[in-house]
Structure formats: structure tokens, C-alpha cells
C-alpha positions as CSV (number, residue, x, y, z in Angstrom):
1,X,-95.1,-1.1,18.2
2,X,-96.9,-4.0,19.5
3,X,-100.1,-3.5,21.5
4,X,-102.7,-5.6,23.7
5,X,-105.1,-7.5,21.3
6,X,-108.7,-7.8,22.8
7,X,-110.0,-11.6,22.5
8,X,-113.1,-9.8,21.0
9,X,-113.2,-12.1,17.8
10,X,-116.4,-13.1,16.7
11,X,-116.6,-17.3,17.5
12,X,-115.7,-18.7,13.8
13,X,-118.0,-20.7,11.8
14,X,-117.9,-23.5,10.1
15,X,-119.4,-23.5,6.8
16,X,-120.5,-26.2,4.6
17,X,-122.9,-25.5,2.5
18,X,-123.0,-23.1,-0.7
19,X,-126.0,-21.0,0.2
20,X,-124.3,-20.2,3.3
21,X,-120.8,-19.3,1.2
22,X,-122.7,-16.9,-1.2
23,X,-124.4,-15.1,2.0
24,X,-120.9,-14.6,3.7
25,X,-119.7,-13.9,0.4
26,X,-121.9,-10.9,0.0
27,X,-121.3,-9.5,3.2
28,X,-117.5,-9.6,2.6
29,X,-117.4,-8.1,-0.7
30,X,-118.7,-5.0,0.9
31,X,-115.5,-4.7,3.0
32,X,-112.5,-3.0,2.3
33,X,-110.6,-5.8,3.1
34,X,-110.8,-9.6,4.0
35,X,-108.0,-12.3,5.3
36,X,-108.0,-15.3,3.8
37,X,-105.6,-18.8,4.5
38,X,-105.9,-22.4,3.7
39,X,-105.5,-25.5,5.1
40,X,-104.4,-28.5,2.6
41,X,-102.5,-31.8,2.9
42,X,-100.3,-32.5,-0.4
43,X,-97.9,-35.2,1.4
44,X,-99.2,-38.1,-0.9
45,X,-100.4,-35.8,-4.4
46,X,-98.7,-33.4,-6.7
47,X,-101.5,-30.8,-6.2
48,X,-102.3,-29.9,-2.8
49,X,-105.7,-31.0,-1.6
50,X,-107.9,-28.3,-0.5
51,X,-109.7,-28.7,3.5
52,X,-110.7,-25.4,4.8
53,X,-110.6,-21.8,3.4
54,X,-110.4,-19.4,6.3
55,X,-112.3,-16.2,5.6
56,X,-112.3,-12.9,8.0
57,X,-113.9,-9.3,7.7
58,X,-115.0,-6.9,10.5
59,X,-117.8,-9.1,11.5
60,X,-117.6,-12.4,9.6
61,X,-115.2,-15.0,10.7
62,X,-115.3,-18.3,8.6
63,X,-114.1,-21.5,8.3
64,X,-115.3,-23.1,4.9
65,X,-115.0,-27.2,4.9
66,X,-114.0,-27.1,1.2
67,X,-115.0,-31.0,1.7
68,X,-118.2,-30.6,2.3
69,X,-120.5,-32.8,-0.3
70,X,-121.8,-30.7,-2.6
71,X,-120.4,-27.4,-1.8
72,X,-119.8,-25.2,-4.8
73,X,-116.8,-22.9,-4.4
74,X,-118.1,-20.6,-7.4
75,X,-119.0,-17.9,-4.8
76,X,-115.0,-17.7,-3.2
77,X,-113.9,-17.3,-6.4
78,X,-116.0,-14.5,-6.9
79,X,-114.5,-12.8,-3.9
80,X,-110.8,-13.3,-5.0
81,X,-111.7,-11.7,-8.4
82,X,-113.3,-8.6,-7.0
83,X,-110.5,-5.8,-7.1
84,X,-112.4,-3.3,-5.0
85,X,-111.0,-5.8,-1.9
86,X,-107.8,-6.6,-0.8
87,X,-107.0,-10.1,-0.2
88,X,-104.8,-10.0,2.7
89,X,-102.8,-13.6,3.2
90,X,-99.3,-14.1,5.2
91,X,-96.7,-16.3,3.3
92,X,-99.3,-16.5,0.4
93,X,-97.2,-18.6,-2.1
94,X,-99.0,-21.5,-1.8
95,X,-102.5,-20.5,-1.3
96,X,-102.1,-18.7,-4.4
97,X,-100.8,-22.0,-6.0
98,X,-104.2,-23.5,-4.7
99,X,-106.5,-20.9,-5.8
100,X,-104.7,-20.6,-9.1
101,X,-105.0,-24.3,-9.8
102,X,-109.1,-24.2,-8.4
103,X,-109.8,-21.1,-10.5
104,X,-107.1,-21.1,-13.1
105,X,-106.5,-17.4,-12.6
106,X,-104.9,-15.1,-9.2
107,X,-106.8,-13.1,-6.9
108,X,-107.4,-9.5,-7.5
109,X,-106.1,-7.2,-5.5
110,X,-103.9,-8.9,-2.6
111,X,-101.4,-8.2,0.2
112,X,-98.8,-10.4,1.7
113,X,-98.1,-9.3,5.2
114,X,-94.6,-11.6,5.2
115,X,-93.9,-9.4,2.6
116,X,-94.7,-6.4,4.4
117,X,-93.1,-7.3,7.2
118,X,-90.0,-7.7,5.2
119,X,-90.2,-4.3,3.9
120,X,-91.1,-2.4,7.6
121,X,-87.6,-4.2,9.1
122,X,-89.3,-7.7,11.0
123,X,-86.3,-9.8,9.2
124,X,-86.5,-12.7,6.4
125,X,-89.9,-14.5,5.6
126,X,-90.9,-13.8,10.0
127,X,-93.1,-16.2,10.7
128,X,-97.2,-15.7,11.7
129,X,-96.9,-16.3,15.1
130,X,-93.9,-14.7,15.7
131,X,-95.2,-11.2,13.6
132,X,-98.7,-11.6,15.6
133,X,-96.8,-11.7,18.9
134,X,-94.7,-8.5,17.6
135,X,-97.3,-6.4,16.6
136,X,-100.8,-7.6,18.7
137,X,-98.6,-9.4,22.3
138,X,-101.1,-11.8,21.2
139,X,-99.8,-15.8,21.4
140,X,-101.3,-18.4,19.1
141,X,-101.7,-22.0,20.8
142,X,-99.7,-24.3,18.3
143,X,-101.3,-27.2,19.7
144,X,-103.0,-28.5,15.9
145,X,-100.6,-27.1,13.8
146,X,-99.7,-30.5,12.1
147,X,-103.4,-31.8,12.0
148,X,-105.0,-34.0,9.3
149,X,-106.9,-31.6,7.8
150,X,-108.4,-33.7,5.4
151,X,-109.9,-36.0,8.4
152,X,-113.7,-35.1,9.4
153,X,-115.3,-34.4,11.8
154,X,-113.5,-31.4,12.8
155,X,-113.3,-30.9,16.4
156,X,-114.1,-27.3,17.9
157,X,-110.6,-26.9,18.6
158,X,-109.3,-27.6,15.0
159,X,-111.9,-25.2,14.0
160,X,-110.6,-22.3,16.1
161,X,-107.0,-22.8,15.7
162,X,-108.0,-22.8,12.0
163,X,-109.8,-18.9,12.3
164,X,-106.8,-17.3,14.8
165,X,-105.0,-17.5,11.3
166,X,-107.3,-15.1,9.4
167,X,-108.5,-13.1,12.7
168,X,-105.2,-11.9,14.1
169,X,-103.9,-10.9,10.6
170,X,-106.8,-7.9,10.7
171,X,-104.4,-6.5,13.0
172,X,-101.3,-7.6,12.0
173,X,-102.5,-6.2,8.1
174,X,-103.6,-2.6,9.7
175,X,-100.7,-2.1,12.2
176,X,-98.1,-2.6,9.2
177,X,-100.2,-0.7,6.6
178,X,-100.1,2.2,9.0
179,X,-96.7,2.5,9.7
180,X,-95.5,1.2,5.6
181,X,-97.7,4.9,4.5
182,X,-96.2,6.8,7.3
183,X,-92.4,5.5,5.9
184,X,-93.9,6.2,2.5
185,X,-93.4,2.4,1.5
186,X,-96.1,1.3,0.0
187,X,-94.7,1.5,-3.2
188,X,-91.6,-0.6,-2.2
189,X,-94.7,-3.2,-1.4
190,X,-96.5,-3.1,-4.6
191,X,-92.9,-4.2,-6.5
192,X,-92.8,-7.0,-4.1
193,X,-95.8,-7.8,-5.0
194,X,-96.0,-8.1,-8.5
195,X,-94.6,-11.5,-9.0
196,X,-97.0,-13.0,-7.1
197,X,-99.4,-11.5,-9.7
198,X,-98.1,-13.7,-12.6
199,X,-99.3,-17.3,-13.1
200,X,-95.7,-18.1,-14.3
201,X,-94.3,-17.9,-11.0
202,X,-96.2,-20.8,-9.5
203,X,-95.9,-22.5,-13.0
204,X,-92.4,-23.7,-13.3
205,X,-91.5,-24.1,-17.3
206,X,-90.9,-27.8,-17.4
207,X,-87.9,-27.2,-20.0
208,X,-86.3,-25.6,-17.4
209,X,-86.3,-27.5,-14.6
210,X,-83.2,-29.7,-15.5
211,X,-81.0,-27.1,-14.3
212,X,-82.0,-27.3,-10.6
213,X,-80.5,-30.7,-10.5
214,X,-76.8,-29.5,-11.0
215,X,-75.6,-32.5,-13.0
216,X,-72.1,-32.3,-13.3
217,X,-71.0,-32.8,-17.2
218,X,-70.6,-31.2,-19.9
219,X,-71.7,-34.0,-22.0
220,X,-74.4,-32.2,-24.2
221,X,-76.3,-35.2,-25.2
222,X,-76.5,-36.2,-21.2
223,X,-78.0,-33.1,-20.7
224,X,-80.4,-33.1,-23.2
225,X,-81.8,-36.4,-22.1
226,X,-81.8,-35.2,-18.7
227,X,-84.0,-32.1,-19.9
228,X,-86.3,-33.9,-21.7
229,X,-86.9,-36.8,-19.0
230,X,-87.5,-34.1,-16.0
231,X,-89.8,-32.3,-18.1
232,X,-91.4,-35.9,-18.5
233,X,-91.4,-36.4,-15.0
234,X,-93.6,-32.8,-13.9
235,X,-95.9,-33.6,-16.7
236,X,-96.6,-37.1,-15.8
237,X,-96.8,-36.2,-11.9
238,X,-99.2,-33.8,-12.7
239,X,-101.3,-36.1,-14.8
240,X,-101.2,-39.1,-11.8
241,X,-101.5,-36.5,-9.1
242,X,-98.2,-37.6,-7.1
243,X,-95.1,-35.8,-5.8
244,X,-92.6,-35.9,-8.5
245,X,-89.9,-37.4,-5.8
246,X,-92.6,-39.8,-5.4
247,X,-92.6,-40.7,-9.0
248,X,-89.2,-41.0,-9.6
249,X,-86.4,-40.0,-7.4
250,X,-83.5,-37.0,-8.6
251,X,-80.7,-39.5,-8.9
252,X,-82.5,-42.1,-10.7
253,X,-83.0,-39.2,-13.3
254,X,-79.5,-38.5,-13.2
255,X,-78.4,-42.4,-13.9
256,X,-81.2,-42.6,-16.8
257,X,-79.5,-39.5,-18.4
258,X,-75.8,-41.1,-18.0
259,X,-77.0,-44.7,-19.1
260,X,-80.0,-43.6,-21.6
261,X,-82.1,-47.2,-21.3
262,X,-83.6,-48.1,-24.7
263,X,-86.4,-50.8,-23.3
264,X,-88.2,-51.8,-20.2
265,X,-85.4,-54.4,-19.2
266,X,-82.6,-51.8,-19.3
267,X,-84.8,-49.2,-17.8
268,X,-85.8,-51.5,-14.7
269,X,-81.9,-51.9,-14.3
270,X,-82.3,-48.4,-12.7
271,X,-82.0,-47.9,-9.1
272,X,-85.2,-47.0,-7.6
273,X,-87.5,-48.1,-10.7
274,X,-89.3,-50.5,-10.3
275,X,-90.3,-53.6,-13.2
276,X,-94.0,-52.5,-12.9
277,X,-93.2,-48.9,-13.7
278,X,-90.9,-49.8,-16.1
279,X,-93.1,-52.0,-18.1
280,X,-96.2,-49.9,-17.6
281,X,-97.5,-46.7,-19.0
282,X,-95.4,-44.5,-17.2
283,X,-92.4,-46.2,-18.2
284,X,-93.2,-46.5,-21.8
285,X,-93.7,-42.3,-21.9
286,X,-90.3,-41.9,-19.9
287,X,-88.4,-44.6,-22.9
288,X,-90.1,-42.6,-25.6
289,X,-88.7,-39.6,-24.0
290,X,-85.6,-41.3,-24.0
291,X,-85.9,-41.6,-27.5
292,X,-86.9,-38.4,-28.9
293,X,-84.2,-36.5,-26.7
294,X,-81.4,-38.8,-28.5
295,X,-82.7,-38.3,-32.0
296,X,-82.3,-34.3,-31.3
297,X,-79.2,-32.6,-33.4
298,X,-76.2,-31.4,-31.9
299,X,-77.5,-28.2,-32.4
300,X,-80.6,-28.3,-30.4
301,X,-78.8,-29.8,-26.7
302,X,-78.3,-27.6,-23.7
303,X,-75.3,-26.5,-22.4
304,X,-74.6,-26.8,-18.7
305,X,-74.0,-23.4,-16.9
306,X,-70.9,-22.2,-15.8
307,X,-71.7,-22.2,-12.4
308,X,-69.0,-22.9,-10.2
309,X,-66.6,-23.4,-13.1
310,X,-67.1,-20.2,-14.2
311,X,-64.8,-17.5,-12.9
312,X,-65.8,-16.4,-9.3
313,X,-65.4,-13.3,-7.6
314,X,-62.9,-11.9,-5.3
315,X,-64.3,-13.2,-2.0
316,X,-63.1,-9.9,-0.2
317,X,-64.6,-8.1,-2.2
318,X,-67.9,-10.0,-1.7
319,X,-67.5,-9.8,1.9
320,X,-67.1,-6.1,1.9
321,X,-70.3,-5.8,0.0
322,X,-72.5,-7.9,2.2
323,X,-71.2,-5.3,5.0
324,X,-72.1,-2.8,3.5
325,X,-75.4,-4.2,2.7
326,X,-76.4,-5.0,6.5
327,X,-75.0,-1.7,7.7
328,X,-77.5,-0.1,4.3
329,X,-80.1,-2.6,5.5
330,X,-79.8,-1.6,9.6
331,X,-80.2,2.0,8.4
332,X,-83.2,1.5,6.4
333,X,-84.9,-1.1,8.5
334,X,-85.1,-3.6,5.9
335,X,-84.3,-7.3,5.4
336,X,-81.3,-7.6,4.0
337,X,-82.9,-10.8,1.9
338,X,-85.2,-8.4,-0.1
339,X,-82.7,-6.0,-1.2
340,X,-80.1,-8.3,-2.4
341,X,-79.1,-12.2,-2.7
342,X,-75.7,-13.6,-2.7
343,X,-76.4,-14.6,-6.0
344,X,-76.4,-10.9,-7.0
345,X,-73.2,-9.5,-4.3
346,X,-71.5,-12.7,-6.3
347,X,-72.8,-10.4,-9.6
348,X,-72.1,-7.1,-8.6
349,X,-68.8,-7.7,-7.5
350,X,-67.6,-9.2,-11.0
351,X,-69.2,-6.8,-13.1
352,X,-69.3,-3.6,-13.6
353,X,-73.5,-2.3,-13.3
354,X,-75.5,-5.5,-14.1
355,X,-78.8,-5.8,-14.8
356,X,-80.2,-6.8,-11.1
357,X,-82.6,-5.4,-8.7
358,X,-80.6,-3.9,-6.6
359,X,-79.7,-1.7,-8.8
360,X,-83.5,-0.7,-9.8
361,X,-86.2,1.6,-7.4
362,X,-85.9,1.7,-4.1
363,X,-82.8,-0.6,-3.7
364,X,-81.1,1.5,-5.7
365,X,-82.0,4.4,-2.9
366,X,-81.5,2.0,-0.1
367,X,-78.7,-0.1,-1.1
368,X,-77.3,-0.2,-4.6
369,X,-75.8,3.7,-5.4
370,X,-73.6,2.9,-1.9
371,X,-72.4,-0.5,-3.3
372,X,-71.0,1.1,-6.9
373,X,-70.0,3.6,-4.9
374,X,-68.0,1.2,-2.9
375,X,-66.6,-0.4,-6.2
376,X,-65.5,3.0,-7.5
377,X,-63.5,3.4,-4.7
378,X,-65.2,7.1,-4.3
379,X,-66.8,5.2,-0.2
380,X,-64.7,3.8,2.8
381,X,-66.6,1.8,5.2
382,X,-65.2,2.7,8.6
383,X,-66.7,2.2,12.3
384,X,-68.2,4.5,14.9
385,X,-68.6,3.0,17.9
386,X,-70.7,0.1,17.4
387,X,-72.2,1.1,14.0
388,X,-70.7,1.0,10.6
389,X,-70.4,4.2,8.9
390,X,-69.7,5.2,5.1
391,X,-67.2,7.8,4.4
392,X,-66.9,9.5,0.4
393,X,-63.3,9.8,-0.8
């Protein structure tokens, strides 16, 4: 499918002022469609700093220096509401966490050609350069790829390596709509899509976020000081703007839990926290979360997850199903990642029809009937040649 991409580009602009935003804007809300990425630096802050918003329609390629003095980004956000044009991004996770923390709200109306690409059989989360050289035979000089962005000035080079991310993706955007609505897969698009319509996806519940740091105990009260101090530790990195590693480290979270300090003295005991934090503001919040987690009732703690102590499932059986889902996925021409995790094989082979996606829409059609199938015993998986085949009892 790929084909020979003319270097007919219009030469990218750099913008920096907010009359000359509006004007572009205008122009580009009269398009069907518009490609959009961002360039950011988040090394040394909790939210990612904002340097250049690449902008692309038919005529218009744009490369606005968000840091330009005085330049109002009102008008962009006008674009990303508009739903009569589709945002097209690749990987989009984090620009959508930018514009969603600039704006407080999603863009309207958008299209994640990593998703795409997932869904037209181009393997798990391909990479730009790689689906560009796929679909256009087009190669991307990866000379600036780790460039300060936030440094200024720019240099003409920075600028253009900076546009071939919104100007190749035309292509890349038509080539796979075109074949996704002649496989009639659109629709398997739009499903992938959703969650990246829902603020809660790139807003992690602080409550929650204990349970990504597998502590291993059962003891109740641990956990709930755990809970309570990680929570603590997203809401304070977000109010001082630094990494939350940065702030304090996973396993000095995990000794605080196990030793629960009650002042400054005990808390600077800690491995990697320091006196000044300890006796300073951030350290007084973390005791008095401390505090309130040990005054909770019984009643109120979490309980660890089963996890690995939990029963597991037969890991034959497991195995069977994750051949059977490559030889499903081989046949449909999708990545195996979108249909089903190991997470939900582990699932599916220890019960009987849980509540997961691949049992739901089109995995069901691509994957899922197949697998109970399998389960039932009513399907053999045998080979033919070099292929596997499925065979009903």
C-alpha cells in the first residue's frame, strides 16, 4: 500500500503572534480536516510544558511557538472545539493530556492514526516514522528528535523537523481512512476511540493509585496509609509542578506506610527524605496524612488484591488461547494487543463468559466466539501447512 510521497509541502511557518493564530485559525476551520502535534519538555515538572503546536491543512502548515510573549492561545482552542473538523494526531495520549490541562476540556471530533493503524493490521502502538515509511516510502530525518524545545531561538531545522510531524500525517490519515471504509472498520475505530474522549482517562483518581505500587501485605492499616499518602503525593506534585518520583520516590512511600512516622524527626529517618522536606510544608501535609489515615476505622481500610495469590489459570490453557488469538488476529489483520490483553486470556481462561472486551462488538466477531468456542471444546486448533486452522467438533 505504500506510495511515493511528493516533497510538495508548503515551507512551515513559524507563528508567534495571536493575530497571526486567529488568521490560520480561520482558514483551518474551513477544512475537513487538520493535523495537529506538540512539542513539550516535562523532565523537571509534573505538567508538561507546552513549546510548539504543529498545525497542517491543505495549504496551511504551522508551527506555533506557544512561548511566544504575549501569544493568546484562545483561538487553538477554538479549533479543537469545532466538531465539523477532525483533529487528526498519531499517539495522541499526551497531547490530549496538554490540551486538556490548557483548555480544561478534549478536542472535538479527533482521530488517532496509531490507533488506526492498529485496527488496519500495522502491529502494536507502530511508531510515526515507521507508519509514514509504510504508507508514503517517505523517511523522516531524526536528526532533532531529542531537542530542547523549550530553548529559543529555534533554528530552521528544528522548525522543519517540527512540521514533517503534522505534514506527512495528511497522507498517512487519508491512506488508512481509505482502506479502514473499504474493510468496513470504521466503526471498530470510533470504540477505540472513545476513551480518549473522557477526561477521566488522563485524570488518574488519586485513591486509586496505591494499587499500582504492588505492596506486598495484607496488613490493612499499611495499606491504608499507603492510599492516603500516594494520593498526598499526586496532589502535592500537582500543586508544586514536579514529577511525583521527583517528590518522593515509590519505596520511600512503601517504608512510610510500614513505619507510619508521627513527626518531622521520625519522618526524616526515611530513606530518600530529606530534613528540609520533612520539616517544611510538604512534610507537614504528608504527617497529617499520616495521621488522618491511622485514625480511619477498620472498616473503612483497603484490602490488597488477590493478584498473584489468587488462584491462577491453567497455563496450557492460556497458551492455547493466545494461539488462537494470533492465528484470529493474522486472519483479521489486526493487532493482537487491541483485541485482547494477557490480563483478559488470564480471565477468560478461569471463567466461564466474563465481562471483558473481547467478548463485546467486533472482537467478539474477530476473536472472542472462537475462544468460548475453544473452551466448550466444540473447536480444535490444528495446522495446515504453515497456517493455523480451526476445526468445529
Amino acid at each position: 500500500m505504500a506510495r511515493a510521497l511528493k516533497a510538495d509541502f508548503s515551507a512551515p511557518v513559524l507563528m508567534t503572534s495571536t493575530d497571526e493564530l486567529i488568521a490560520v485559525v480561520e482558514r483551518l476551520r474551513r477544512e475537513p480536516f487538520v493535523t495537529i502535534d506538540t512539542e513539550f519538555v516535562r523532565e523537571r515538572t509534573y505538567w508538561p510544558e507546552l513549546c510548539l503546536v504543529q498545525l497542517a491543512g491543505a495549504h496551511d502548515v504551522v508551527v506555533v511557538d506557544t512561548l511566544a510573549p504575549g501569544l493568546d492561545l484562545a483561538p487553538l482552542g477554538e479549533l479543537l472545539d469545532d466538531p465539523a473538523v477532525t483533529k487528526v494526531f498519531h499517539a495522541a495520549r499526551q497531547d490530549l493530556e496538554i490540551f486538556l490541562h490548557l483548555f480544561d476540556r478534549l478536542p472535538a471530533a479527533l482521530f488517532d492514526t496509531q490507533v488506526a493503524a492498529m485496527v488496519a493490521g500495522y502491529g502494536d502502538q507502530v511508531g510515526y516514522d515507521n507508519l509514514v515509511s509504510s504508507l508514503t516510502g517517505a523517511h523522516i530525518d531524526k536528526a532533532h528528535r531529542f531537542s530542547d524545545w523549550a530553548a529559543r531561538p529555534l533554528s530552521p531545522a528544528q522548525i522543519a523537523y517540527a512540521a514533517a510531524d503534522v505534514t506527512y500525517l495528511r497522507t498517512v490519515y487519508q491512506l488508512l481512512r481509505e482502506r479502514l471504509e473499504q474493510e468496513g472498520r470504521m466503526e471498530w475505530v470510533a470504540a477505540e476511540l472513545a476513551v480518549l474522549t473522557r477526561p477521566e482517562t488522563f485524570r488518574p483518581d488519586p485513591e486509586t493509585l496505591w494499587e499500582k505500587m504492588r505492596p506486598r501485605t495484607s496488613n490493612r492499616r499499611m495499606l491504608g496509609v499507603l492510599r492516603a499518602i500516594t494520593a498526598w503525593r499526586e496532589l502535592e506534585a500537582q500543586r508544586v509542578n514536579v514529577p511525583r518520583q521527583r517528590l518522593l520516590k515509590d519505596e520511600s512511600l512503601l517504608e512510610i506506610a510500614a513505619t507510619g512516622p508521627a513527626d518531622a524527626d521520625a519522618l526524616a529517618r526515611v530513606r530518600g527524605v530529606s530534613r528540609g522536606f520533612a520539616e517544611g510544608r510538604s512534610g507537614a501535609g504528608l504527617l497529617e496524612a499520616i495521621a488522618a489515615a491511622h485514625a480511619l476505622p477498620d472498616a473503612s481500610l483497603p484490602r490488597q488484591s488477590k493478584g498473584k495469590d489468587g488462584p491462577r489459570p491453567s497455563p496450557a490453557l492460556v497458551a492455547l488461547l493466545k494461539v488462537l488469538l494470533a492465528a484470529c488476529c493474522e486472519e483479521h489483520d489486526v493487532a493482537p494487543r487491541l483485541v485482547a490483553s494477557s490480563e483478559d486470556i488470564d480471565r477468560l481462561a478461569m471463567e466461564g463468559e466474563p465481562d471483558l472486551p473481547l467478548l463485546q462488538g467486533w472482537r467478539r466477531v474477530v476473536f472472542g466466539e472462537d475462544a468460548l468456542a475453544l473452551k466448550a471444546g466444540t473447536m480444535l486448533l490444528g495446522v495446515d501447512g504453515t497456517r493455523i486452522r480451526r476445526v468445529s467438533t
